[in-house]
C-alpha positions as semicolon CSV with decimal commas, in nm:
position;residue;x (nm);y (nm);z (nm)
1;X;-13,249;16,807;14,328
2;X;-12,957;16,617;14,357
3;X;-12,577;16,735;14,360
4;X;-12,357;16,685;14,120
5;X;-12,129;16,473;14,366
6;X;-12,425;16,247;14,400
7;X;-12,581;16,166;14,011
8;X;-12,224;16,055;13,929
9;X;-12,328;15,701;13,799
10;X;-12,107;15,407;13,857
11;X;-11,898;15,313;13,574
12;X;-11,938;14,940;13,463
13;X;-11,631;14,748;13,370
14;X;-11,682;14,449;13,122
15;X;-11,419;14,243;13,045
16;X;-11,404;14,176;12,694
17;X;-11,243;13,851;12,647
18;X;-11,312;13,582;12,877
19;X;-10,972;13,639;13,021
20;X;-10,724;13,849;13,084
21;X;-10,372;13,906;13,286
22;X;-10,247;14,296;13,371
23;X;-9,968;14,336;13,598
24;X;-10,002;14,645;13,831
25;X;-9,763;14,864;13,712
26;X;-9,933;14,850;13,407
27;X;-10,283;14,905;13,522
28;X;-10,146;15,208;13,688
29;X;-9,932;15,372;13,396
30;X;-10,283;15,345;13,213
31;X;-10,517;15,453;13,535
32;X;-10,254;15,786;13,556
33;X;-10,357;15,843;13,159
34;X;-10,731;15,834;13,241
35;X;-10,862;15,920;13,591
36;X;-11,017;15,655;13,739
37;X;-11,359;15,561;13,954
38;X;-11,507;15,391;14,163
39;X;-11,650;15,067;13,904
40;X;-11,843;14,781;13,947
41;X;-11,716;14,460;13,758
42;X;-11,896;14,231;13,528
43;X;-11,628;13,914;13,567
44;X;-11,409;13,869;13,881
45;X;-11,131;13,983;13,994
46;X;-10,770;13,844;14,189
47;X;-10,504;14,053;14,304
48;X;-10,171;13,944;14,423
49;X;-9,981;14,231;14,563
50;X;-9,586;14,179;14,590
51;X;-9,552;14,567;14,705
52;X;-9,762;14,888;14,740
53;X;-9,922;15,167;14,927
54;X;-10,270;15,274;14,945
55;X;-10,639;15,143;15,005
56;X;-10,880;14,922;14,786
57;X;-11,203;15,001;14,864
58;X;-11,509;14,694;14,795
59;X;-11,832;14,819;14,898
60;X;-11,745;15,100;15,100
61;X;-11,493;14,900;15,319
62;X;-11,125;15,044;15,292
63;X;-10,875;14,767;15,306
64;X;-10,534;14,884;15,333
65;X;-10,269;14,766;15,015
66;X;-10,074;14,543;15,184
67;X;-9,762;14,355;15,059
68;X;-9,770;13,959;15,019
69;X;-10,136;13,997;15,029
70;X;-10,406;13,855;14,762
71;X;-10,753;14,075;14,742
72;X;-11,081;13,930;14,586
73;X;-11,382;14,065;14,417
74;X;-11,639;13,924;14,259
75;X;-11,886;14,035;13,960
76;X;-12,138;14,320;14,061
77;X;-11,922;14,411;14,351
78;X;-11,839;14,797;14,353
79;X;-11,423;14,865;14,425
80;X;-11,165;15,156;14,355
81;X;-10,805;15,109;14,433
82;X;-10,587;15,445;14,526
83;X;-10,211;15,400;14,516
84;X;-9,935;15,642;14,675
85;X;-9,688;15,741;14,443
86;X;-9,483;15,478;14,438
87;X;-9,466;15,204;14,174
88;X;-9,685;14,877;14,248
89;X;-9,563;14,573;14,216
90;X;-9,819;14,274;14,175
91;X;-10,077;14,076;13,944
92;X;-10,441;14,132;13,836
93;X;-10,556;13,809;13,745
94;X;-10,974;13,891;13,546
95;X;-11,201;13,610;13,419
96;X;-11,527;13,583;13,332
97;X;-11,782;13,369;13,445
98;X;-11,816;13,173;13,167
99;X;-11,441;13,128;13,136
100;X;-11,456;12,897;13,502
101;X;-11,749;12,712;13,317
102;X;-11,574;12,625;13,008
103;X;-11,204;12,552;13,154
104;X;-11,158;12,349;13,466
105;X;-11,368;12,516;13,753
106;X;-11,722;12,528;13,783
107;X;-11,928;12,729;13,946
108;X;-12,015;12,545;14,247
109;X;-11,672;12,449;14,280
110;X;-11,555;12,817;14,291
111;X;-11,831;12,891;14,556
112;X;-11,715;12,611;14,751
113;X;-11,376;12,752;14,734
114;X;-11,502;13,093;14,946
115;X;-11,305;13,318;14,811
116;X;-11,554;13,487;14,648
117;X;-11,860;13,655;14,801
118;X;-12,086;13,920;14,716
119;X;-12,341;13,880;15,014
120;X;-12,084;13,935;15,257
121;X;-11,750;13,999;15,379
122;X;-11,444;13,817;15,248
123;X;-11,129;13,997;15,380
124;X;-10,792;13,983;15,195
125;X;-10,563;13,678;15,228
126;X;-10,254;13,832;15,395
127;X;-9,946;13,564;15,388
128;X;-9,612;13,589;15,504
129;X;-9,361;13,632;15,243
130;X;-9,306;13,299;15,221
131;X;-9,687;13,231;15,179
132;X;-9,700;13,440;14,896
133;X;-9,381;13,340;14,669
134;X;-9,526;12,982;14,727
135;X;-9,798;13,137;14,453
136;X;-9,580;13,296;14,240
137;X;-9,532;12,978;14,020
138;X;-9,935;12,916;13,931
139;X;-9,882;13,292;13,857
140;X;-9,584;13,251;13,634
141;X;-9,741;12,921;13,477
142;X;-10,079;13,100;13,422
143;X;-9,876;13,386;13,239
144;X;-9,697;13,183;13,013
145;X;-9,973;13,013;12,912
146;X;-10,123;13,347;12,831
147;X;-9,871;13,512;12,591
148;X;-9,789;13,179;12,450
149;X;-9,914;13,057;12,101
150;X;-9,949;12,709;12,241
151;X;-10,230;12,444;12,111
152;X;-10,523;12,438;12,383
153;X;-10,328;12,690;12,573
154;X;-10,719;12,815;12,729
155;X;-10,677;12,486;12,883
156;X;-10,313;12,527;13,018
157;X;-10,460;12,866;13,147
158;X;-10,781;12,752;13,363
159;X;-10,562;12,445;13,488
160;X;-10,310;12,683;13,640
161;X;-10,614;12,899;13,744
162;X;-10,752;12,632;13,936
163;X;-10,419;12,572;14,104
164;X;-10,411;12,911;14,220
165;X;-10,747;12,937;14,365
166;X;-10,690;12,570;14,552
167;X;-10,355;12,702;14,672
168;X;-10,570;13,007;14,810
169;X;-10,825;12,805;14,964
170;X;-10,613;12,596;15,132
171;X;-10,427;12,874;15,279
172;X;-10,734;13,033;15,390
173;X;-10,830;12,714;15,584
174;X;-10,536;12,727;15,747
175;X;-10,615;13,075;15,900
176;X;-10,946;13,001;15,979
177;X;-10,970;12,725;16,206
178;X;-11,340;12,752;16,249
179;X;-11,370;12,567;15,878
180;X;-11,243;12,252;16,051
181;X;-11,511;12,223;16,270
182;X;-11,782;12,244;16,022
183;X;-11,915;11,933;15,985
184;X;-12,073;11,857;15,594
185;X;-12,435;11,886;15,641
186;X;-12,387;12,256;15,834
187;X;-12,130;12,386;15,563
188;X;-12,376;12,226;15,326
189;X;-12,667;12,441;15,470
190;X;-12,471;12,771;15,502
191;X;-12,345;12,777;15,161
192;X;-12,679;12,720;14,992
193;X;-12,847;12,963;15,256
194;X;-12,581;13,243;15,146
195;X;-12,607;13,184;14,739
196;X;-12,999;13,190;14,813
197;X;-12,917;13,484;14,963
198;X;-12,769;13,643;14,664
199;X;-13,001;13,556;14,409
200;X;-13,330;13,585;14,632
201;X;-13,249;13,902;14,835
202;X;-13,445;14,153;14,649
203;X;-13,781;13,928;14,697
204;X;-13,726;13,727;15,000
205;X;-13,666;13,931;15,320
206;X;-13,727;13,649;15,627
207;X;-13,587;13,419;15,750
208;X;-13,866;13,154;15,738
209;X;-13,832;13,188;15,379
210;X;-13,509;13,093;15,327
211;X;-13,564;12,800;15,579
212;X;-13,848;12,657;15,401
213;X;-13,598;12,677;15,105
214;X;-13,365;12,390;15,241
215;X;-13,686;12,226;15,467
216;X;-13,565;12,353;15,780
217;X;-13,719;12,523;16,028
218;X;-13,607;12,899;16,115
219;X;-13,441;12,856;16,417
220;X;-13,259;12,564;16,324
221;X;-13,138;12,761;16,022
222;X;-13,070;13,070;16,278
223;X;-12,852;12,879;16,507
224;X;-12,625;12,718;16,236
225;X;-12,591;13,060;16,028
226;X;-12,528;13,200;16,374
227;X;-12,302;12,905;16,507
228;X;-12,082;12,899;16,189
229;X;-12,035;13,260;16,097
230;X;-12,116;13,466;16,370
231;X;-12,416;13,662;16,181
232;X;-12,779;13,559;16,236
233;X;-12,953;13,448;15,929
234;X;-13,179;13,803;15,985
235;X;-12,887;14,004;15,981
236;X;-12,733;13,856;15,699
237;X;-12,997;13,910;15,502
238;X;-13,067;14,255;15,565
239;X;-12,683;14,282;15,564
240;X;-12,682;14,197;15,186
241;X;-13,058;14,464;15,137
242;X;-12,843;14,729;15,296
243;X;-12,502;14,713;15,096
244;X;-12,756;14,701;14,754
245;X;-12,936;14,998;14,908
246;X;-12,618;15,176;14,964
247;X;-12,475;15,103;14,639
248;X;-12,804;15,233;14,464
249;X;-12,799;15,516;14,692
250;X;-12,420;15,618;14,623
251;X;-12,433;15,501;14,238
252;X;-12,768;15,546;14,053
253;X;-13,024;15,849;13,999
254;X;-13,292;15,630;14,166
255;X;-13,529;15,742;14,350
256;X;-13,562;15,664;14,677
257;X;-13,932;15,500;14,620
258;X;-13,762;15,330;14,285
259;X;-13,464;15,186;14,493
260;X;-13,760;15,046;14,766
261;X;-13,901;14,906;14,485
262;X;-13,589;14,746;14,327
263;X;-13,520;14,615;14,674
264;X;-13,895;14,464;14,690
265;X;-14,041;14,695;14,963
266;X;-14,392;14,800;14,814
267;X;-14,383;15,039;15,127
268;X;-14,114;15,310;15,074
269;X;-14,209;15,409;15,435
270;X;-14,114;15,097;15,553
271;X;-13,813;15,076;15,359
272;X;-13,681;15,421;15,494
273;X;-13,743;15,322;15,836
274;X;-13,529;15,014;15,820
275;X;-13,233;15,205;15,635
276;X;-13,223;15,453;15,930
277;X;-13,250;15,177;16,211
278;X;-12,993;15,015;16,074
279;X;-12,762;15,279;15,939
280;X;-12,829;15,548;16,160
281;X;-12,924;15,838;15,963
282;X;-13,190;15,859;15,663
283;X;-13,146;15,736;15,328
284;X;-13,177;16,126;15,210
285;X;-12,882;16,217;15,462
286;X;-12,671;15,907;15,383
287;X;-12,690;15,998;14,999
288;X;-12,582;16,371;15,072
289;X;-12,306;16,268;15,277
290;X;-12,175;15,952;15,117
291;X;-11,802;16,014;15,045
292;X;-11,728;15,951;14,601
C-alpha cells in the first residue's frame, strides 16, 4: 500500500479567465494564507523576477530565484516555487491558450518563439539588469491595459503580450549563438520533430516513426536532432516517456501497470526495465523515495 507522502495527488490549476496579471508580492501574501503545492497548470505561465530568494521547481529540476531573470512554463508542466522570507518583487504574467489564438499570437508563432517547451528543457532567461528593465515597459503597457476600462483593451493586452515574448526571443537568440547557425529547413525539421514529440509520445516510441512523419529517414533525422540540440532523437523521446512517467509516478494513484499503459507499453515488464536503465533504481523505489 502506498504512503501517505506518495497518494498526495497533484493539484490542477485552471485559470479562469483567459487572462490574468498577479504581481509576486501578491501571489505570496495569498500562498502564506493557504499552503501551497506542487501544481500542474492548465494555461501558461511568465515570470519576471525584479528580486527574490528561493527555488522554482518545473519537473523536478530546481532552478534557483534569481533577480533580473524571466522563468517559463507551459500548460501540463508540474512547478512549485519556495520563497525565503523576504518580500518578492516581480510579475506573473498567465494566459490561456485560447487567449494567444484569439489576440495577436498564434500558436505556431509562440512555438516558434521557444520559450515554451514541455518535451524538454527550457532554462530561465537570466539578463543583466539592464536586460531586464528594457522589459519593464511591455510589462507596464500590458498592465495598464489590464486594469483599464478601455474599448478593445483584450487587444491592447495581447499586442503588448506579443511584444514581450518577441523582446524575449530575441534576447534568447542573442545568448544562444547556436540558433544562428540553423539553417531553415533543419530548424524546420526540429521543431516539428519536438511538437510530434509532445502530442505522439505516449504511442510512438522510435525513432523511425517520427522520421517517416516528416519523410526522412532515421538517421538523417538523428544527426540533425543530434547536430542542433545536442540530444539524439532516441533520447529525446524517451526523455519526454520518462519525465511523464515520473510525474505519474510522483502525482497520481496509478498503478504501475496503469501508468505502462498510459505511456503505451502493453508490457509492464518492459516498461519497468527501461525506467530502471534509465533512472537507475525501480519505478517502486523511485516512487518511495521521490522528494513532495
Amino acid at each position: 500500500m502506498m504512503s501517505e507522502k506518495e497518494t498526495i495527488p497533484i493539484r490542477q490549476a485552471f485559470l479562469q479567465a483567459p487572462f490574468a496579471y498577479r504581481s509576486m508580492q501578491e501571489i505570496e501574501e495569498k500562498r502564506s494564507q493557504t499552503p501551497d503545492l506542487p501544481h500542474r497548470h492548465d494555461y501558461f505561465m511568465v515570470m519576471l523576477v525584479e528580486a527574490a530568494e528561493g527555488v522554482h521547481q518545473i519537473d523536478f529540476v530546481d532552478y534557483e530565484l534569481r533577480a533580473n531573470t524571466v522563468y517559463f512554463v507551459a500548460p501540463e508542466q508540474i512547478h512549485h516555487v519556495t520563497l525565503a522570507q523576504s518580500t518578492p518583487q516581480g510579475h506573473v504574467i498567465l494566459f490561456r491558450p485560447d487567449f494567444l489564438q484569439q489576440y495577436s499570437i498564434s500558436p505556431a508563432q509562440l512555438y516558434d518563439m521557444e520559450l515554451f517547451f514541455n518535451c524538454d528543457e527550457v532554462r530561465p532567461l537570466e539578463l543583466s539588469a539592464a536586460a531586464f528593465a528594457s522589459l519593464l515597459p511591455y510589462v507596464k503597457g500590458l498592465i495598464a491595459e489590464y486594469t483599464s476600462d478601455k474599448p478593445q483593451k483584450w487587444d491592447a493586452v495581447g499586442a503588448w503580450l506579443k511584444l514581450l515574448l518577441l523582446e524575449c526571443k530575441r534576447f534568447k537568440i542573442l545568448q544562444n549563438v547556436t540558433y544562428k547557425t540553423w539553417d531553415k529547413r533543419q530548424a524546420e525539421i526540429v521543431k516539428q520533430f519536438k511538437n510530434d514529440v509532445e502530442h505522439f509520445f505516449q504511442k510512438l516510441h522510435k525513432v523511425n516513426e517520427y522520421a517517416d512523419r516528416q519523410n526522412l529517414t532515421s538517421n538523417h533525422l538523428n544527426e540533425v536532432i543530434k547536430t542542433e540540440t545536442g540530444t539524439s532523437a532516441k533520447d529525446f523521446i524517451q526523455n519526454r516517456l520518462l519525465l511523464e512517467a515520473k510525474r505519474l509516478a510522483r502525482y497520481s494513484n496509478l498503478s504501475v501497470k496503469e501508468i505502462a499503459y498510459q505511456l503505451g507499453y502493453e508490457d509492464v515488464a518492459h516498461f519497468s526495465k527501461f525506467f530502471k536503465k534509465n533512472v537507475g533504481v525501480a519505478f517502486t523505489e523511485f516512487r518511495e523515495t521521490v522528494e513532495p
